[in-house]
N, C-alpha and C positions, 0 to 999 in steps of 0.2 A: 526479460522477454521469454514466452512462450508458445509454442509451438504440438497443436494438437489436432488430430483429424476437427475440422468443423471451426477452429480458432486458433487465430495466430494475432499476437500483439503484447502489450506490458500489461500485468497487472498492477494495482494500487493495493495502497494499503486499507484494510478493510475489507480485501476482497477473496475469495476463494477458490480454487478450479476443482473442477471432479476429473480426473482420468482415469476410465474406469478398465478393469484387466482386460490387458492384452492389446491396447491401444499403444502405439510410439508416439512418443513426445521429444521433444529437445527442449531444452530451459538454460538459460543463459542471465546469471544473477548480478546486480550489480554491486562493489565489493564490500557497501555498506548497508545490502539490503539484509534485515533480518525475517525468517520464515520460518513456520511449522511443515514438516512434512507427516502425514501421517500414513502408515498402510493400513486398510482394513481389509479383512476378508467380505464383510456384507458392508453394503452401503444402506445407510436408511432407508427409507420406505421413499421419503417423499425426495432424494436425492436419485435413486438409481429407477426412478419411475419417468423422472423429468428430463428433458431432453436440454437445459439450460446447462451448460459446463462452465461458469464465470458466472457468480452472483455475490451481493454484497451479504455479508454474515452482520450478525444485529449487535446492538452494543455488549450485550453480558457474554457472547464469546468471544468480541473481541479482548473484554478486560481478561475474560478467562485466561486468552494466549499469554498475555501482559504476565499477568501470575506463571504461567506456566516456565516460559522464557527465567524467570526471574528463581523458581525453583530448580529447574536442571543445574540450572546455573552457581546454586547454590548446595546442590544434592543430589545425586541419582540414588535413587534407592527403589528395586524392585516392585514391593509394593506401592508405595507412592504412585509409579509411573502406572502401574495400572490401577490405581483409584482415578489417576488421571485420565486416562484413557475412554475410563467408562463413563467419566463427566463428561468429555467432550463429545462421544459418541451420542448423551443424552442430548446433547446441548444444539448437536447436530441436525435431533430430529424436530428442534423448534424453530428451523433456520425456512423462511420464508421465498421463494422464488420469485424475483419479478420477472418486468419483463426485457429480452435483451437488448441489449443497448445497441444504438444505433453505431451502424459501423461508423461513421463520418466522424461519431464522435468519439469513441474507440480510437479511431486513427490519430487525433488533435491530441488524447489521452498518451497516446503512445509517444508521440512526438512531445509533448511538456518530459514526462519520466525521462527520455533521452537530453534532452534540456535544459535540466535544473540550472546550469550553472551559466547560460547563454541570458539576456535581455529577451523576454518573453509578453507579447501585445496582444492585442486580439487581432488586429489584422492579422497578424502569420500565421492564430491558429486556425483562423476564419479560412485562410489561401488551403491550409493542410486538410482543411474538412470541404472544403469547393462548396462553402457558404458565404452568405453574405454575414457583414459583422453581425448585425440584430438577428438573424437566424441564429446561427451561432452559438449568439450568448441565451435566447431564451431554447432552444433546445438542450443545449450545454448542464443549465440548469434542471432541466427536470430528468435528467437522466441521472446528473451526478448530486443532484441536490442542492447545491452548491454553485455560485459566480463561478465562473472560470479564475478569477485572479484569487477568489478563498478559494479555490482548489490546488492552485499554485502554490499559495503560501504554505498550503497542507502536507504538500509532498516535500518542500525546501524544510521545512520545522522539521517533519517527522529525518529525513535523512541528517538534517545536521546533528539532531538528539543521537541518532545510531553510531553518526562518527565521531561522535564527542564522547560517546559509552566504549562504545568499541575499536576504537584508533587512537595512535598518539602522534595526530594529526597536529598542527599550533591553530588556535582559533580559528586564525583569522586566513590560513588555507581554509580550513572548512568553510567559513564563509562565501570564501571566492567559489568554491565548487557548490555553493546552493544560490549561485547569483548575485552574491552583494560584495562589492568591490570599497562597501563604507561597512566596516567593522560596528560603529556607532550604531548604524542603522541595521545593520542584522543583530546587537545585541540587546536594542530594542525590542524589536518584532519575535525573538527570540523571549526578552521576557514576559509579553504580552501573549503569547501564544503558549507558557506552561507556566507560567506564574514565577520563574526562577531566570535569574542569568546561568549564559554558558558554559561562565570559568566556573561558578559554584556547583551545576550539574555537572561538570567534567572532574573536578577540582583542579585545575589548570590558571594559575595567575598569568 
């Protein structure tokens, strides 16, 4: 959760905020989220011109982060970090703004991220956005790209990989904390969704 003049809700992954100097914010993580913080003195051109503070970042920075995450993690080393820097910064200035997303759906978004691990339908998210189901679900999607229920499973995949990397959780907790109370069926979907089972990404038998 995030909290900044003009926006307050969860973001996703894929997603990025601008707070730009001298704005207060409050951020409250949850304890398997993984993130990039960056500070810069200048904001790009097409960032600190635009008035959009949450927008999705395109695929080659997000693989960028992927790499990046995976180097710290592996080395810090002075230079490095600022060859990195200045790729990101590059990468920054080819990041496209749409348009903001509907609060109703924002809200349904913030409520799934608090959620993962509760049974999740479209009626509830439909009550949480005060649409009808078929609203709903074709707005849902042109915002986020995506069904509501591949958005679900997007967020439940992505947090299980992060506690399976970064916790020494036992599976099949992890499971229960991304919604599935059948081990089977989350290690399915689990290897359908990265091409690998869980024990072998974790190495956990």
């Amino acid at each position: 959760m995030i909290e900044i003049p003009g926006f307050s809700g969860s973001v996703s992954v894929g997603e990025c905020v601008v707070i730009k100097q001298g704005q207060e914010h409050r951020f409250k993580a949850d304890e398997a989220a993984r993130f990039v913080v960056v500070d810069m003195n200048t904001l790009p051109t097409n960032l600190a011109q635009g008035s959009q503070q949450v927008f999705d970042i395109n695929q080659p920075l997000q693989s960028f982060l992927l790499f990046v995450e995976k180097q710290l993690a592996h080395q810090v080393h002075p230079q490095i970090e600022q060859l990195l820097f200045q790729l990101f910064e590059q990468l920054l200035t080819e990041q496209t703004l749409g348009h903001q997303i509907d609060p109703r759906i924002r809200r349904a978004q913030t409520y799934i991220t608090e959620h993962l691990e509760s049974p999740l339908c479209i009626h509830t998210l439909s009550q949480q956005a005060h649409l009808s189901a078929t609203q709903f679900k074709t707005l849902f999607k042109r915002y986020a790209g995506v069904s509501p229920m591949n958005y679900i499973t997007q967020l439940r995949m992505e947090k299980a990989k992060a506690l399976l990397t970064h916790s020494d959780l036992p599976i099949q907790q992890i499971a229960e904390q991304v919604g599935y109370s059948d081990l089977s069926a989350f290690s399915r979907r689990f290897r359908q969704h990265f091409g690998l089972s869980p024990s072998r990404l974790s190495g956990r038998h």
